[in-house]
C-alpha positions as CSV (number, residue, x, y, z in Angstrom):
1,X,34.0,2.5,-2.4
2,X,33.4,1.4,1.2
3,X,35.4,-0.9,3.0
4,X,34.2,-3.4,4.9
5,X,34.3,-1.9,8.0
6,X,32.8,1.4,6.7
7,X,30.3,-0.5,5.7
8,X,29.3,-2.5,8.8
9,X,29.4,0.9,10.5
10,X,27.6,2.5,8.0
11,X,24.8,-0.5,8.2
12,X,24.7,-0.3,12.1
13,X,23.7,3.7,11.9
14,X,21.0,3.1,9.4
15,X,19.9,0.7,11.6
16,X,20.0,2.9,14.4
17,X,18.2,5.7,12.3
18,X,15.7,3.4,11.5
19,X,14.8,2.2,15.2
20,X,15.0,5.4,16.3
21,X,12.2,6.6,14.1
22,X,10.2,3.8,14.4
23,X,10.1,4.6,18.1
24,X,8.9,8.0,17.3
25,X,6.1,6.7,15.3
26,X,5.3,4.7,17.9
27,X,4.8,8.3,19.9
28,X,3.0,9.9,17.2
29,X,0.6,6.9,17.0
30,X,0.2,6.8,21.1
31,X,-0.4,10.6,20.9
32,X,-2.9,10.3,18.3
33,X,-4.8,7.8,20.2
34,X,-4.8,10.4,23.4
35,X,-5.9,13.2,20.6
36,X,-9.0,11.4,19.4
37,X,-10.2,9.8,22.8
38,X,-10.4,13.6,23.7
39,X,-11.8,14.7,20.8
40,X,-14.7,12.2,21.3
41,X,-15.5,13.4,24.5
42,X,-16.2,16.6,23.5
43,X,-20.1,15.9,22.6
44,X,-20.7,14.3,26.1
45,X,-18.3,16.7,28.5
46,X,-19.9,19.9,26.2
47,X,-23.8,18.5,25.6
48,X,-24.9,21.5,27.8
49,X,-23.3,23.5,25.4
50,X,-23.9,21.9,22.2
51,X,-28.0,21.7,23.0
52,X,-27.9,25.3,23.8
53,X,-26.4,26.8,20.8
54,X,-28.5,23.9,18.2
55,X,-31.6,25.6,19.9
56,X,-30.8,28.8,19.1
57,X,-32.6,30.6,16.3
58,X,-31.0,32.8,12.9
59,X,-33.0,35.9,13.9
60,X,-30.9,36.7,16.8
61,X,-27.4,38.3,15.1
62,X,-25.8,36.7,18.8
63,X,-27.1,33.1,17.9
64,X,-27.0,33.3,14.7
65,X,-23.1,34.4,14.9
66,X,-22.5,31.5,17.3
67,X,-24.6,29.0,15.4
68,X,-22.4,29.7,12.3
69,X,-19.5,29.0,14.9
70,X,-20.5,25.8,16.5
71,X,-21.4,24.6,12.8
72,X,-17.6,25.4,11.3
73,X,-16.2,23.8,14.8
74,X,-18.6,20.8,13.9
75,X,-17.0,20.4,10.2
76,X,-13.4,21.0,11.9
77,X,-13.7,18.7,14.4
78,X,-15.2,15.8,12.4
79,X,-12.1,16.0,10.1
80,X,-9.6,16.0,12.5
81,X,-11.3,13.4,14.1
82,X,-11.5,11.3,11.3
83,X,-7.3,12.0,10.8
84,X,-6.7,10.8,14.8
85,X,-8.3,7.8,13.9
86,X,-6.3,7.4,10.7
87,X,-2.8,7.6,12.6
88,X,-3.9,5.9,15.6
89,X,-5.0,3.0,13.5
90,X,-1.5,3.0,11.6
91,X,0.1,-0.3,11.5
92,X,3.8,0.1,12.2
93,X,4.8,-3.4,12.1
94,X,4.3,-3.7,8.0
């Protein structure tokens, strides 16, 4: 069993732990702000891009390929998206 000392140590390093986590949370949750205000630009800084390839036709192996692309970059980038959001809007003070 602890003494009393041990255990006012003991309590000030879990403390410490526990601050020092929370501080990195509060990075991951800064960080995942940054990450989704860059992944909303994409549509506006890309548009050109984006416009381009949705105009494209299937019969074309070329834009049909990069069609296919655009649409599995679409899928990826809504999810992760969606999860930026999530840990941005995190609420470290509960």
């Amino acid at each position: 069993m602890a003494t009393t000392s041990e255990v006012e140590v003991g309590m000030a390093a879990i403390a410490q732990r526990l601050s020092d986590q929370r501080q990195v949370m509060i990075k991951v949750k800064a960080n995942a702000s940054v990450a989704s205000t860059a992944l909303a630009a994409i549509p506006n800084d890309f548009a050109d891009v984006i416009a381009t390839v949705n105009a494209f036709g299937t019969s074309n192996a070329y834009e049909a390929a990069v069609k296919a692309q655009l649409a599995k970059m679409t899928a990826e980038f809504t999810a992760l998206k969606s999860k930026a959001d999530a840990v941005a809007a995190v609420d470290l003070n509960s």
